[in-house]
C-alpha positions, -999 to +999 in steps of 0.1 A: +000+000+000+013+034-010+004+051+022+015+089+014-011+088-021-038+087+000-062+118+003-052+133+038-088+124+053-088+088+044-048+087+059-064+103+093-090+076+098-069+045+089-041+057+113-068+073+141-088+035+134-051+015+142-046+040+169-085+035+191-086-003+179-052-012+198-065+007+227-041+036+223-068+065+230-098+067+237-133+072+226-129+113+231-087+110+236-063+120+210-059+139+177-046+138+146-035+161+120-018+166+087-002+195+069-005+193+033+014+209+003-010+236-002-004+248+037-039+234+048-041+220+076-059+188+080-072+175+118-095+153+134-124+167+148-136+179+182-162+159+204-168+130+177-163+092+189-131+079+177-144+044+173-169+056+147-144+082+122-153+088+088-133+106+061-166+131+063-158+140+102-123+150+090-116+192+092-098+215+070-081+243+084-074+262+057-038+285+046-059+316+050-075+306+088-111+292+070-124+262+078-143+234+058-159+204+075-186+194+094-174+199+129-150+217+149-112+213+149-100+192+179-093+217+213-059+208+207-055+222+175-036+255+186-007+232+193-006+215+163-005+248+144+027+260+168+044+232+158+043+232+119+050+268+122+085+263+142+092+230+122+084+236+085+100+201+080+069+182+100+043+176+082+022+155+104+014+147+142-002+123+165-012+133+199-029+099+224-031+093+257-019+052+256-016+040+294+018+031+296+026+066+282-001+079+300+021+063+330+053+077+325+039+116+323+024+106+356+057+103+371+069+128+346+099+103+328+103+094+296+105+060+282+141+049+276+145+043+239+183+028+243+172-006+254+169-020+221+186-006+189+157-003+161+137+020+188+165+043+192+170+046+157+128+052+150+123+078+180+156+096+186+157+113+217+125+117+238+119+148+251+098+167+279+068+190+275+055+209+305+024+209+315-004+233+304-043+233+306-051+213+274-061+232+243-041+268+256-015+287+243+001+279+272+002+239+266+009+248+227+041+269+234+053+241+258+053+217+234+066+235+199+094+248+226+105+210+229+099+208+192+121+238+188+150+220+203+151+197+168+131+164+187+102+150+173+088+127+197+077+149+235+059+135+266+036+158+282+037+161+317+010+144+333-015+140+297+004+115+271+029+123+239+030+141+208+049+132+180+061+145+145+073+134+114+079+142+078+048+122+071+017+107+089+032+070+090+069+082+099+047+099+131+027+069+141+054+046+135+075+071+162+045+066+182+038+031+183+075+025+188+071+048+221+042+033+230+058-003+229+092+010+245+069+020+273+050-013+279+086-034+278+105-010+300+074-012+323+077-051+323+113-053+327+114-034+358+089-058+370+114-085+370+147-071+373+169-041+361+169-031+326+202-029+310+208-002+285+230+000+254+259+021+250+260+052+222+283+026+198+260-002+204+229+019+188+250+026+156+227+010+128+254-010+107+233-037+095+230-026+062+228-061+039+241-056+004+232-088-022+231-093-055+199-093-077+182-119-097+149-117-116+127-152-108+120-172-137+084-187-122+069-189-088+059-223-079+023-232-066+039-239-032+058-210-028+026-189-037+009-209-009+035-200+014+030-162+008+001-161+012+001-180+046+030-158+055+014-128+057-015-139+073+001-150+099+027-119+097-007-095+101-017-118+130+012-113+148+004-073+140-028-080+157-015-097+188+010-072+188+037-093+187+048-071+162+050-038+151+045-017+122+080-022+108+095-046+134+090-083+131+102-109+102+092-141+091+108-161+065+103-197+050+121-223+034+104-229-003+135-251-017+166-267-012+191-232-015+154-207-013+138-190+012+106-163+015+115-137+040+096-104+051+112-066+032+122-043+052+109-014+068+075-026+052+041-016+069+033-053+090-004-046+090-004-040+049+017-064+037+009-087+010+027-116-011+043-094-037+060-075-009+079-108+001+112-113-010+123-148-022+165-151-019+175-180-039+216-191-032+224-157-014+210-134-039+179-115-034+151-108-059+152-082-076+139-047-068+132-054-035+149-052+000+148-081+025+149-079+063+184-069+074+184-103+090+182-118+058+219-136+063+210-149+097+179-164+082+200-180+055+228-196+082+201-213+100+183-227+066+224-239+057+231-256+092+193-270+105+177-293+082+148-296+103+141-260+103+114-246+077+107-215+093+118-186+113+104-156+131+125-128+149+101-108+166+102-083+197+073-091+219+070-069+250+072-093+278+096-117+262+118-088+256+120-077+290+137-113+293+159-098+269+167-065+283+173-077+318+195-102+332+166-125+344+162-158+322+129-172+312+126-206+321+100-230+298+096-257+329+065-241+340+034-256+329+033-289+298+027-267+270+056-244+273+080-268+281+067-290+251+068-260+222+099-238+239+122-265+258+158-244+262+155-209+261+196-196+262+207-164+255+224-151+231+253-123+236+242-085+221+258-083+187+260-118+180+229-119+154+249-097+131+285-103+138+285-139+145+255-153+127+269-187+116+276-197+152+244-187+167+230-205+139+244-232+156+224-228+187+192-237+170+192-278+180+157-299+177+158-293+218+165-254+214+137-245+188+139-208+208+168-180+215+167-150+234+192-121+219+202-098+246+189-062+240+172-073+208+154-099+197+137-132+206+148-156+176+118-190+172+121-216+147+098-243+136+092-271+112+061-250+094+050-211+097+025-225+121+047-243+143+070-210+147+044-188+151+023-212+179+059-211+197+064-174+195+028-169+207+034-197+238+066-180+242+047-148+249+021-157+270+045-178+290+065-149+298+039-126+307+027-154+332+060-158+339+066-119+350+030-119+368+041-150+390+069-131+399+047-107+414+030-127+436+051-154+448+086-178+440+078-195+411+075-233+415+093-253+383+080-290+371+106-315+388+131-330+368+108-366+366+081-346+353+102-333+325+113-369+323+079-380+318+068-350+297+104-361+267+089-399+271+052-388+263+057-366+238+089-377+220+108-350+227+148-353+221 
């Protein structure tokens, strides 16, 4: 989908849609607004239910100070005015109230963005608004003030966040990635101490350069496997196990072939054509795969019994990851049967190292936990991974609520026992 070639209304409601349907805001919380070419400004409107938007509730404020619509522009509009005016290069902003953000402005700190790499990289540094009464000058100065300072994503003293960007899904992507940074970090601290990366460990060097080859056919199977790929891929959007540009699947579909998610690729949107087939280490043409593409490839080259892969960045597994605590599978049948050994694997090693963490990826160690930035699951089908990821998940969120209310009692070792004999485990 080519986002930015969509009218300015219809752009508001998808995004305002994803934003109220993942319980980000709520019915009356939040606005949105674009600025377009012609200096109008586009908003959401005051005092209409979120849940219910339609391109026709959408407002424009026009160059000249008119305005067209059928309602009101949001309160909060003044704000979104001071900010285009002191940054000419934003050109769209997203103002929620999600409660983990919503959290953090209580106690007036921002998320920290330098626990994992990729949300470093999307947000940049965070900043701090102070508060004002919301819709006043006041609150609107605060804000563009912080703006001023060349940041684009602000928490607002006890209200929520406001973030820019040089389009409306560069903002929500900003957003979301806030919004996520702030569940994790929340989670982490629930178990342990988060652990944050150094300024050289956020570098982005994971630029993958390949060579190009046009495909000659696309086999039946292959197509098949597309197609279930991004169901499941829009699934995991869903469940929030991903995000909009964090998350990749990929799938065996020959003996030296694989499938494997693009890169930087809208997860909600994505469709077969967007998938990028790399047969013998080259990719196909015009298109860019996941900048774990080589990783993907190592593990298709050293585990037979391997079909698919996910690398994904759920909240409460990653706060396994960005801790020192270790999640430990021997808690109830079902996630001992799908995870079994759950080691961790050393920051940087994905990249630098990825033949010999390749290795790790035995029939008994279908799962592997990458400090500070991934969770790495493999299975024998796209189903098989993605049922683990999802167990993985859910076992660590039970895992961190246990925690909470008592020591954690593990199966004994003749229940595992009995668990390999039943199931045929190795």
């Amino acid at each position: 989908m080519e986002f930015t070639l969509l009218h300015p209304s219809d752009q508001l409601v998808m995004m305002m849609e994803r934003i109220y349907g993942y319980g980000m805001t709520t019915t009356s919380g939040g606005n949105l607004s674009i600025l377009d070419d012609n200096g109008d400004l586009w908003i959401t409107p005051a005092g209409i239910d979120k849940g219910e938007l339609t391109r026709q509730d959408i407002v424009c404020v026009k160059a000249d100070g008119t305005i067209a619509g059928n309602h009101r522009p949001s309160s909060e509009y003044p704000f979104h005015q001071m900010i285009y005016r002191r940054r000419p290069d934003i050109r769209a902003v997203v103002h929620a109230h999600p409660p983990a953000l919503v959290a953090f402005s209580m106690v007036r700190k921002v998320p920290n963005v330098r626990l994992l790499p990729n949300d470093y990289l999307i947000c940049g540094e965070v900043g701090m608004a102070k508060y004002g009464l919301p819709g006043s000058a006041e609150l609107g100065e605060n804000i563009a003030d912080v703006f001023s300072e060349g940041l684009n994503t602000i928490m607002l003293e006890n209200h929520g966040v406001v973030v820019g960007g040089r389009d409306l899904f560069e903002a929500f992507q900003r957003f979301e990635t806030l919004e996520y940074c702030a569940r994790m970090e929340i989670q982490a601290n629930r178990i342990g101490k988060p652990v944050t990366l150094l300024a050289d460990q956020l570098a982005d060097t994971r630029e993958v350069l390949l060579e190009e080859f046009v495909p000659d056919f696309y086999s039946s199977e292959e197509k098949e496997a597309r197609r279930e790929m991004c169901k499941l891929i829009k699934r995991s959007y869903d469940q929030r196990l991903f995000t909009s540009t964090q998350g990749t699947f990929s799938h065996r579909v020959g003996e030296n072939s694989f499938i494997i998610t693009p890169f930087n690729q809208d997860r909600k949107y994505v469709e077969p054509a967007d998938l990028v087939r790399i047969d013998g280490g080259k990719k196909e043409a015009g298109k860019v795969p996941s900048r774990s593409v080589q990783f993907h490839q190592h593990i298709y080259e050293t585990q037979p019994h391997v079909n698919s892969v996910i690398i994904a960045h759920p909240p409460n597994i990653m706060a396994f990851a960005v801790t020192e605590e270790l999640l430990d599978s021997r808690t109830i049948p079902e996630s001992y049967i799908l995870l079994r050994n759950i080691p961790k694997l050393p920051y940087g090693d994905l990249y630098t190292k990825p033949q010999e963490a390749a290795q790790l990826f035995q029939e008994n160690t279908p799962i592997v936990i990458a400090e500070n930035d991934c969770v790495i699951v493999t299975g024998q089908s796209l189903l098989n991974a993605f049922d683990r990821l999802e167990v993985a998940e859910y076992s660590a969120k039970a895992t961190i609520s246990a925690k909470n209310i008592g020591a954690i009692v593990h199966m004994e070792q003749s229940r595992i026992v009995e668990l390999e004999q039943a199931f045929g485990l190795k």
